[in-house]
N, CA, C and O of each residue as an XYZ file, in Angstrom:
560
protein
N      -5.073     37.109    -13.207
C      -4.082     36.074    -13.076
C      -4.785     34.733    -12.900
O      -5.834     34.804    -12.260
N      -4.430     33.529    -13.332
C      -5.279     32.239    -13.312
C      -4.065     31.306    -12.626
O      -2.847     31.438    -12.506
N      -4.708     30.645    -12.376
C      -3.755     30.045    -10.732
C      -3.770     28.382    -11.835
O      -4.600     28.011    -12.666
N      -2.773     27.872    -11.463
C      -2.898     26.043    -12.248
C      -3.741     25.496    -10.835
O      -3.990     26.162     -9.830
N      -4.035     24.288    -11.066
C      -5.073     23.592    -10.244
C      -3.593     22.364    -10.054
O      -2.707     22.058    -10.853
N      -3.845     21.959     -8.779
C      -2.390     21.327     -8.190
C      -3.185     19.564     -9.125
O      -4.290     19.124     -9.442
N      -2.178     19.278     -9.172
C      -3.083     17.994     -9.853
C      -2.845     16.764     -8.837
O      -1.952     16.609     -8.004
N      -3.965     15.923     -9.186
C      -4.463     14.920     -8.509
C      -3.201     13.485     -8.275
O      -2.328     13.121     -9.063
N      -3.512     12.992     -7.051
C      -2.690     12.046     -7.117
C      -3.357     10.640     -7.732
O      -4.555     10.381     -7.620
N      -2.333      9.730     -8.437
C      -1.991      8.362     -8.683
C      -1.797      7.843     -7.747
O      -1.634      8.146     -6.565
N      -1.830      6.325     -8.786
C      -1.462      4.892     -8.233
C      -0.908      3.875     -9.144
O      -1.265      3.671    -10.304
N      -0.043      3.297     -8.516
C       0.686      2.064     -9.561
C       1.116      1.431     -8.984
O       1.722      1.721     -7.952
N       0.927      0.107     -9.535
C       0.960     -1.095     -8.714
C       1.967     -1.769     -9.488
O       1.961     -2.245    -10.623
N       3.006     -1.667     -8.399
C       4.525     -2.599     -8.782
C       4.237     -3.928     -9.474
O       3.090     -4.375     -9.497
N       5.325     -4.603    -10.073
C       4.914     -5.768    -10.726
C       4.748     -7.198     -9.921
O       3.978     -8.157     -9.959
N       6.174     -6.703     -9.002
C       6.114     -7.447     -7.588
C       4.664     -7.496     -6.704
O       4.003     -8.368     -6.140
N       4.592     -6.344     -6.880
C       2.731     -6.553     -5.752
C       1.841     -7.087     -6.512
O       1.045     -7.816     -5.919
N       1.630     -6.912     -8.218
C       0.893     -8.014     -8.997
C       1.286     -9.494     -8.510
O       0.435    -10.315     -8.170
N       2.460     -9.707     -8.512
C       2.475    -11.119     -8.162
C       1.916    -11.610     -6.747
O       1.513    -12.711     -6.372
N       2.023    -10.582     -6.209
C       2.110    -11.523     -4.347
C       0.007    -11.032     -4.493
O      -0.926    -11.608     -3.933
N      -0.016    -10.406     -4.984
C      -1.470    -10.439     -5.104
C      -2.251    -11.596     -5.996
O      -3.420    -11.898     -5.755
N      -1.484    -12.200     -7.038
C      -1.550    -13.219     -7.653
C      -1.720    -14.337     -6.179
O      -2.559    -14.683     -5.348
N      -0.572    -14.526     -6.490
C      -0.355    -15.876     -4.958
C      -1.553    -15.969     -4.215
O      -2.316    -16.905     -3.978
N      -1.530    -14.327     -3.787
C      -2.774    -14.367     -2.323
C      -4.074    -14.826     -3.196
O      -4.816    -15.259     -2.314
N      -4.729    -14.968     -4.368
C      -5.987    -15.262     -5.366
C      -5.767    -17.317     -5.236
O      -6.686    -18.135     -5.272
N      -4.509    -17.563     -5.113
C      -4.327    -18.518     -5.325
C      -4.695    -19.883     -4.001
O      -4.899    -21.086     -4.168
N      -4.657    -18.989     -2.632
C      -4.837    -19.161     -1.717
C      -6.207    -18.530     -0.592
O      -6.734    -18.832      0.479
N      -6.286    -17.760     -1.391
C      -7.621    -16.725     -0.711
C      -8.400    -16.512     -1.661
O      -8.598    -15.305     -1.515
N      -8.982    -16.816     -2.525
C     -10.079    -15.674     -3.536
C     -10.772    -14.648     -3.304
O     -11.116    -13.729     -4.048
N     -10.992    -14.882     -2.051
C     -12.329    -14.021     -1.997
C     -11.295    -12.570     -1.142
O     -11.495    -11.408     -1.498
N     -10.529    -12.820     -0.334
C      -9.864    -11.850      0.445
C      -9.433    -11.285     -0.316
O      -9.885    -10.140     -0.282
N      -7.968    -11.588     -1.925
C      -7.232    -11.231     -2.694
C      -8.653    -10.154     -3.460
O      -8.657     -8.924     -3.408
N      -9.805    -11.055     -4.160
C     -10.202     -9.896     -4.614
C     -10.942     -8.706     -3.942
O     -11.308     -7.687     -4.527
N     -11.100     -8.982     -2.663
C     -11.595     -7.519     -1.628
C     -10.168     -6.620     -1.562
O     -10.238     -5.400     -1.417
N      -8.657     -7.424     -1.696
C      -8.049     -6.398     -1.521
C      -7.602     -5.744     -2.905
O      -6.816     -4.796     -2.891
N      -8.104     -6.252     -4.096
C      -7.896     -6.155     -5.643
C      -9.064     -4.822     -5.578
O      -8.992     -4.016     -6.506
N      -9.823     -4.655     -4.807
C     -11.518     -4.285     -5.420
C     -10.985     -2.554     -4.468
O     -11.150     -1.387     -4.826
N     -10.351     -3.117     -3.241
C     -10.148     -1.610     -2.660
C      -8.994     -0.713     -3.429
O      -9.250      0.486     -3.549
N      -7.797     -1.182     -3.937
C      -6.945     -0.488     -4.480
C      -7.927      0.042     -5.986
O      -7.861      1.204     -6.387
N      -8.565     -0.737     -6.492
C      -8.778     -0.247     -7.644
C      -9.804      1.310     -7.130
O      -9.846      2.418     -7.664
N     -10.486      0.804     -5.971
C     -11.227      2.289     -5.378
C     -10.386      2.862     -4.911
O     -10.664      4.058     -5.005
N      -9.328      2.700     -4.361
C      -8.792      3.933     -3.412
C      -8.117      4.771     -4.774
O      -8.081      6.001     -4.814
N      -7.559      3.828     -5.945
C      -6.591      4.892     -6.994
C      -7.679      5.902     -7.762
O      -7.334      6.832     -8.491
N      -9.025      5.550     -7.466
C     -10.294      6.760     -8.379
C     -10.559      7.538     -6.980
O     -11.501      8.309     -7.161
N     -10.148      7.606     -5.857
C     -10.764      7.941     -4.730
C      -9.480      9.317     -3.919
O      -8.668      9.107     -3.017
N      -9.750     10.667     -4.680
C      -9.106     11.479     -3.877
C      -8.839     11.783     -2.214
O      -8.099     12.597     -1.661
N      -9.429     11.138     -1.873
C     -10.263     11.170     -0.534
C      -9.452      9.899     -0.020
O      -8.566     10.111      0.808
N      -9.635      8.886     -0.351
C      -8.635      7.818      0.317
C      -7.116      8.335     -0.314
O      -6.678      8.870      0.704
N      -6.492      8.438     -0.913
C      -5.574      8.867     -1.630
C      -5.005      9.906     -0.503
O      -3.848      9.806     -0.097
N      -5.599     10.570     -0.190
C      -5.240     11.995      1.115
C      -4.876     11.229      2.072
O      -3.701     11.392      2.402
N      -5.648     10.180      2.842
C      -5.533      9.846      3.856
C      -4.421      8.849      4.119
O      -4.045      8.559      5.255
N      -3.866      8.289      2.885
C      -2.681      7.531      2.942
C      -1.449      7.913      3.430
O      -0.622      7.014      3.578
N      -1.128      9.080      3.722
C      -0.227      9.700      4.398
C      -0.138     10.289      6.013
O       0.562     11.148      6.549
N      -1.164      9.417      6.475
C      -1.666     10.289      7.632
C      -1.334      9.113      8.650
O      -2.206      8.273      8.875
N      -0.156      9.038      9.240
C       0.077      7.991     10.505
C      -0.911      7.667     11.056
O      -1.384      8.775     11.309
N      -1.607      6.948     11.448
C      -2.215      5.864     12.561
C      -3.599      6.313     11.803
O      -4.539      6.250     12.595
N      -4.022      6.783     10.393
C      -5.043      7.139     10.175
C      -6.388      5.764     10.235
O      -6.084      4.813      9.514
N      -7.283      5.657     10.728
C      -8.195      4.648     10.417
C      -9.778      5.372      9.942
O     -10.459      6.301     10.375
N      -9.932      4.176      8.586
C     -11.677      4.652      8.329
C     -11.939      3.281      8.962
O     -11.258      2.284      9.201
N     -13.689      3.789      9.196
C     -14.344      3.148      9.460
C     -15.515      2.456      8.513
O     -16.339      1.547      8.614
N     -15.206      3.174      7.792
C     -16.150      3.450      6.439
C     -16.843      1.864      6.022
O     -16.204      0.815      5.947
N     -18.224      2.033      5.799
C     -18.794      0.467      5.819
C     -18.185     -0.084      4.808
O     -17.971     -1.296      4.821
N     -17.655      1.001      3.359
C     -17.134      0.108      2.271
C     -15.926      0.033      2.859
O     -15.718     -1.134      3.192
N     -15.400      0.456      3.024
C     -13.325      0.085      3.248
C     -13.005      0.714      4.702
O     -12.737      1.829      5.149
N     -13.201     -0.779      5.271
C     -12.384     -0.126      6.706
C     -11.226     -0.422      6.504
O     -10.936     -1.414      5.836
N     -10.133      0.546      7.154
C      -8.390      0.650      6.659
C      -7.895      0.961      7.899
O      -8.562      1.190      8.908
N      -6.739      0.960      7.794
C      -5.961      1.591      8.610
C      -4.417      1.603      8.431
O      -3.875      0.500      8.365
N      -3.513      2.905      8.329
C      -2.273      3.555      7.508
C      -1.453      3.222      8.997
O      -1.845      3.372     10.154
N      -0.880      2.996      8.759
C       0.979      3.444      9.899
C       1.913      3.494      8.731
O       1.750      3.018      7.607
N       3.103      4.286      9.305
C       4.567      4.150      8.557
C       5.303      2.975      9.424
O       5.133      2.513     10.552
N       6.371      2.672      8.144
C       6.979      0.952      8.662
C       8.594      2.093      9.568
O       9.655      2.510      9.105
N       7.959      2.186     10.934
C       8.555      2.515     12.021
C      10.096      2.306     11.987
O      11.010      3.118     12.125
N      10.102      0.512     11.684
C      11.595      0.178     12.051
C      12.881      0.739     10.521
O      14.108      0.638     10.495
N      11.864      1.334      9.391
C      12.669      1.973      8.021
C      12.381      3.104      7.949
O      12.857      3.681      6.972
N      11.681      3.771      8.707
C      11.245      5.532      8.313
C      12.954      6.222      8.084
O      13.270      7.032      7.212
N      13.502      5.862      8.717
C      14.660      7.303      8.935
C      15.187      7.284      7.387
O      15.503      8.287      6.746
N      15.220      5.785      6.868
C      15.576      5.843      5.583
C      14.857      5.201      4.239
O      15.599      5.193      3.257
N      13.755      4.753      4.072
C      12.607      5.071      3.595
C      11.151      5.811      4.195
O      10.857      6.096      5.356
N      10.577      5.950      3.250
C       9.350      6.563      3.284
C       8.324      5.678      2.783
O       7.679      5.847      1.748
N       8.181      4.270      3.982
C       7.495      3.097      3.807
C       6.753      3.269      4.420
O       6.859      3.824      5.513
N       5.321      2.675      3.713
C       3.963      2.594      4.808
C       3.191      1.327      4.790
O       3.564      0.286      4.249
N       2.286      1.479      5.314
C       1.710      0.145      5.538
C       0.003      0.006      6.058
O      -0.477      0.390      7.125
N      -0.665     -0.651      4.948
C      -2.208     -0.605      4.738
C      -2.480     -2.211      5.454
O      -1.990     -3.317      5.229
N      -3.334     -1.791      6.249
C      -4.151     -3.183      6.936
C      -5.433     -2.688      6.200
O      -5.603     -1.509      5.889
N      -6.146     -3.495      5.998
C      -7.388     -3.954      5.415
C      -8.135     -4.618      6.755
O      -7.388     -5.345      7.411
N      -9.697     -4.455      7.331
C     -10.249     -4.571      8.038
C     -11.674     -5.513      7.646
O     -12.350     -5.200      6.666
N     -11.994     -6.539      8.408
C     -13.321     -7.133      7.616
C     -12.654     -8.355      6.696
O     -13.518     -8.638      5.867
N     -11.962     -8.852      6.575
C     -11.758     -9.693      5.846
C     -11.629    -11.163      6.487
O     -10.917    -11.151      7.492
N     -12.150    -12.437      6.145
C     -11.903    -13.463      6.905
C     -10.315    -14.454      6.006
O      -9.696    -14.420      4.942
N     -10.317    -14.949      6.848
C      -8.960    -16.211      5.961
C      -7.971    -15.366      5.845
O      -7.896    -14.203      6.240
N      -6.979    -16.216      5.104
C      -5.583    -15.509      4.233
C      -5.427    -14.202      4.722
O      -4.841    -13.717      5.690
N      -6.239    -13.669      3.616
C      -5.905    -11.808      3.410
C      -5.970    -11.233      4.776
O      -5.134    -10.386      5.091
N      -7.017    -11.667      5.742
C      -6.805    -10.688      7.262
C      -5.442    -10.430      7.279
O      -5.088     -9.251      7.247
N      -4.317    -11.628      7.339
C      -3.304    -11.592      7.631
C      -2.389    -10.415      6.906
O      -1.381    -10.007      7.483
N      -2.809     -9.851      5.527
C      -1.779     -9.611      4.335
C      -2.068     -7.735      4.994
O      -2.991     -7.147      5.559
N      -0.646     -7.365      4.488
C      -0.605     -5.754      4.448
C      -0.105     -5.560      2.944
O       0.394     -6.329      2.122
N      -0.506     -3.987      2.929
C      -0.255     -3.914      1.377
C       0.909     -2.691      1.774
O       0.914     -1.947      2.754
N       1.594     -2.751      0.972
C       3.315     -1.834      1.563
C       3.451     -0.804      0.515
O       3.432     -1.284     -0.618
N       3.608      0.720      0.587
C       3.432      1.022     -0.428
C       4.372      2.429     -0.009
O       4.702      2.586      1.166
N       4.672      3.185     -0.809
C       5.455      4.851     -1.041
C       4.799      5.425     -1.555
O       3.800      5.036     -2.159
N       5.266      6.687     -1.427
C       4.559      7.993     -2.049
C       5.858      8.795     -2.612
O       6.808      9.174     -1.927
N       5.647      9.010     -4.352
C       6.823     10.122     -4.487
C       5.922     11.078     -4.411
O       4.721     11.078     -4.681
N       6.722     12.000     -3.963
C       6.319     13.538     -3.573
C       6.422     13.921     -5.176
O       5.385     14.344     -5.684
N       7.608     13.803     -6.022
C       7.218     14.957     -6.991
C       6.697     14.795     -8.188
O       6.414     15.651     -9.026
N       6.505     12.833     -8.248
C       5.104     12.753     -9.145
C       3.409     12.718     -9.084
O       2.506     12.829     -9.914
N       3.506     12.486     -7.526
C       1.926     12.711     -6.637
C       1.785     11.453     -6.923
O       0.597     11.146     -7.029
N       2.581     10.524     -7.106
C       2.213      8.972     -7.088
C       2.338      7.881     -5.998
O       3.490      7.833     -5.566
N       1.645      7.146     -5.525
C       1.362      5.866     -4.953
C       2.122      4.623     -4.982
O       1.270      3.746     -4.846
N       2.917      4.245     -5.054
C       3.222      3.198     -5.727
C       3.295      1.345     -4.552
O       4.061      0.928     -3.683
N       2.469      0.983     -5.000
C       1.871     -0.498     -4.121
C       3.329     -1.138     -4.610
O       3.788     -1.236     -5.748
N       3.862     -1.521     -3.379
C       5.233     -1.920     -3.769
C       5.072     -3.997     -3.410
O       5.693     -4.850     -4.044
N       4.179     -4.243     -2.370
C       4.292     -5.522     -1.925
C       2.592     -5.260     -1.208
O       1.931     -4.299     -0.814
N       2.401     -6.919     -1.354
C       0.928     -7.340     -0.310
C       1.584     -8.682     -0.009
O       1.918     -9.647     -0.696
N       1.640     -8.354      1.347
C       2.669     -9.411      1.779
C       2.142     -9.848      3.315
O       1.463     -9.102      4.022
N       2.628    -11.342      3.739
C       1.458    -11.799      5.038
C       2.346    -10.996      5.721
O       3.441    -10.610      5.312
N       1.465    -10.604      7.514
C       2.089    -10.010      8.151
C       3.049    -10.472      8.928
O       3.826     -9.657      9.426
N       3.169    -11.599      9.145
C       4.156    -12.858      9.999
C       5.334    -12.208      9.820
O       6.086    -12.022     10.777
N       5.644    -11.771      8.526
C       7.267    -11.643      8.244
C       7.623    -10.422      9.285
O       8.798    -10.071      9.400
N       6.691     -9.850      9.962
C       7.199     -9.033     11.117
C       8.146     -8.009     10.822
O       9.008     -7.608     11.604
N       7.933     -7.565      9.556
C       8.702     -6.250      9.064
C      10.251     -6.263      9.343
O      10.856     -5.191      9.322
N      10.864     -7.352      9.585
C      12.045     -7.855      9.496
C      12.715     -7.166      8.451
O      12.378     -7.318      7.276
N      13.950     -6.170      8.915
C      14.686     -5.855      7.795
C      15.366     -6.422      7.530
O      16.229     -5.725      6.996
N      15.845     -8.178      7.533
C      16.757     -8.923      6.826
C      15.933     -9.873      5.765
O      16.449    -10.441      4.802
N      14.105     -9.945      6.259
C      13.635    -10.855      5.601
C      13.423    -10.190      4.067
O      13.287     -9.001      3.779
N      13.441    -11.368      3.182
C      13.576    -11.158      1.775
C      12.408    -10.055      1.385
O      12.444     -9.230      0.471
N      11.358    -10.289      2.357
C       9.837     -9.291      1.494
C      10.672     -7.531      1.862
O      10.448     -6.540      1.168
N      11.613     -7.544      3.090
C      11.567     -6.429      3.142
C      13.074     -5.939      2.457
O      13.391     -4.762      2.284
N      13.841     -7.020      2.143
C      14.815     -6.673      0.626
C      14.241     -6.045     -0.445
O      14.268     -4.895     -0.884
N      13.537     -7.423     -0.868
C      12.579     -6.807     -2.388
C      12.407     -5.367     -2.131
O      12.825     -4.387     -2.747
N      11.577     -5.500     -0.903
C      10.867     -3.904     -1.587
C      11.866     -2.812     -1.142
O      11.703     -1.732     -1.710
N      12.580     -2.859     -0.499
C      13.667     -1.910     -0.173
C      14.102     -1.342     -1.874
O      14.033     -0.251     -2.441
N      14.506     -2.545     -2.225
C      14.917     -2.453     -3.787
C      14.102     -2.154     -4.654
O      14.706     -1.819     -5.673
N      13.071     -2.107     -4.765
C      12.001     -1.744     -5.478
C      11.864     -0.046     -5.110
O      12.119      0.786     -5.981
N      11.618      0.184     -4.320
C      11.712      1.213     -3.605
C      12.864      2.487     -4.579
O      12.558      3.429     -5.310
N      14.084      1.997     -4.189
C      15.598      2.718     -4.763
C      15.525      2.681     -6.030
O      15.915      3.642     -6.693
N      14.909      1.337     -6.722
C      14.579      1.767     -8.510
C      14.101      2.274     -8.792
O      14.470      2.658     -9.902
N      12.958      2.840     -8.359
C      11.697      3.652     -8.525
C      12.417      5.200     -8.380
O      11.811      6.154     -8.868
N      13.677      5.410     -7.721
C      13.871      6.951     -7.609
C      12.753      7.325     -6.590
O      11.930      8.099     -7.079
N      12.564      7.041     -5.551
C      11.550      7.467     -4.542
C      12.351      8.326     -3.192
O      12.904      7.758     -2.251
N      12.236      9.936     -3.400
C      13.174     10.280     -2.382
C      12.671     10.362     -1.495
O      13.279     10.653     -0.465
């Protein structure tokens, strides 16, 4: 009997998070592309990819220090999380990258990189957008 091999997870980066990652290049260069340089590693990186689901997970790792929580005040009715980036000076310290996981495509999907000020406010517009982004996507 030959067993299938479970297949690997993805990543895709909303069009919305292209933009606010745009902006942040526009204002930060050097932060926007450390946080341009880690997504492009974490989506070849099974290993970071695992750990994105893991509440309060932190690396320490000299290339990508991180650290995962779920967005607390939307769990009951999304399945929102939230990437701090570690090591970075200016702008980007500030920025989180907001992202879902569908379960039944094994995909990632970077929904917003957005400053953290907005305080995860569920009336403020960053956390509309992606609410909505979110429900288009079919993300159960």
């Amino acid at each position: 009997m030959k067993y299938s091999r479970v297949s690997a997870y993805s990543m895709s980066i909303h069009e919305d998070a292209e933009k606010d990652l745009e902006a942040l290049y526009e204002v930060d260069e050097k932060g926007a592309a450390g946080i341009d340089v880690f997504l492009e590693e974490a989506a070849s990186s099974q290993t970071v990819l695992d750990h994105l689901l893991e509440n309060r997970y932190r690396s320490y790792d000299a290339g990508f220090d991180f650290e995962v929580r779920r967005w607390e005040s939307l769990w009951k009715h999304y399945g929102l999380w939230r990437l701090r980036l570690f090591g970075f000076a200016g702008d980007a310290a500030s920025y989180r990258v907001i992202y879902a996981f569908h379960g039944k495509q094994r995909r990632y999907y970077i929904l917003g990189i957005v400053p953290r000020d907005f305080d995860y406010d569920p009336k403020h517009h960053f956390t509309q957008r992606i609410v909505n982004s979110y429900q288009a996507l079919g993300i159960p």
